[in-house]
N, C-alpha and C positions, 0 to 999 in steps of 0.2 A: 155767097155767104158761107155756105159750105165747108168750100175747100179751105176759106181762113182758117175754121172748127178743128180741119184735118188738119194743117199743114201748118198754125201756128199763126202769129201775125203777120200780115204783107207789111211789104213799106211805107204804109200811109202811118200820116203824124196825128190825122184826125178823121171822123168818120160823120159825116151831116146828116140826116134823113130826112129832108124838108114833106112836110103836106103829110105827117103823120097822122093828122085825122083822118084820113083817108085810107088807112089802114084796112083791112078786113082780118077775123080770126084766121083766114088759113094762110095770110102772109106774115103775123105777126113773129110766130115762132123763127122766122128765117129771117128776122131783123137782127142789125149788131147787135143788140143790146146787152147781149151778154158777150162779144170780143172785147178784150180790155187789150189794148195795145200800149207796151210800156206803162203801165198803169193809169192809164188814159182809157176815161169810156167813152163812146160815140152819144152825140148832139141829139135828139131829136127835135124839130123844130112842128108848129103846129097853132091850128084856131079852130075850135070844134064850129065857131059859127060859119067857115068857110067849109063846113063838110059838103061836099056833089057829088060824090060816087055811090049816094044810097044803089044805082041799080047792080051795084058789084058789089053790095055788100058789105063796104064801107062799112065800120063801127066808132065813131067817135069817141066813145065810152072806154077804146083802149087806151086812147092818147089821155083820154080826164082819168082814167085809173093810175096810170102814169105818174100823171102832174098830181095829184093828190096823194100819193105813196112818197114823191121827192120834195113835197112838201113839208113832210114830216120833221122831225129831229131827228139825228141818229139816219138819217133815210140812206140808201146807197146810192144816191144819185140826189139832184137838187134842179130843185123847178127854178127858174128866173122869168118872171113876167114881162115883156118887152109890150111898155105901154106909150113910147113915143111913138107918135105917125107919120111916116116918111114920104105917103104916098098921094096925100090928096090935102085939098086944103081944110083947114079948121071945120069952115062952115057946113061942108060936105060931112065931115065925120060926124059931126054933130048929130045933123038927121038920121044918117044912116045907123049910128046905134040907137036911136029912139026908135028906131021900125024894126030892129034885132031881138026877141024874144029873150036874148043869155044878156 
């Protein structure tokens, strides 16, 4: 991420960061988030309930600062909540967020 900083934008058209809850403070600083390519800013994608890396220190509280900052009006960036489920059936979702604290 660096050298993008130095050297200007690479040739990508977009930038993903998946499992950004998983973030910790001393990775955050070395995320895209501030390269703007072509006036394009990189994705971050993310579910504070899927946080697992507490023992590395993990903060989920980056990605919800985040998403409540591009929640705003005016924000530089914009939160989209992606609330269809791809992944499992109805029934399953169901229980599974009655036993999810968030």
């Amino acid at each position: 991420m660096t050298r993008w900083r130095l050297n200007g934008a690479p040739r990508l058209a977009h930038v993903f960061v998946d499992e950004y809850q998983d973030i910790n403070d001393a990775q955050d600083p070395f995320s895209p988030r501030s390269v703007v390519m072509g006036g394009r800013k990189p994705l971050h994608v993310g579910d504070v309930k899927q946080s697992i890396y507490r023992f590395r220190l993990a903060n989920p509280k980056i990605f919800t600062r985040y998403a409540t900052r591009w929640a705003a009006a005016g924000a530089d960036g914009r939160r989209i909540a992606l609330t269809e489920n791809f992944r499992s059936a109805r029934p399953c979702w169901i229980s599974s967020t009655r036993c999810s604290p968030r």
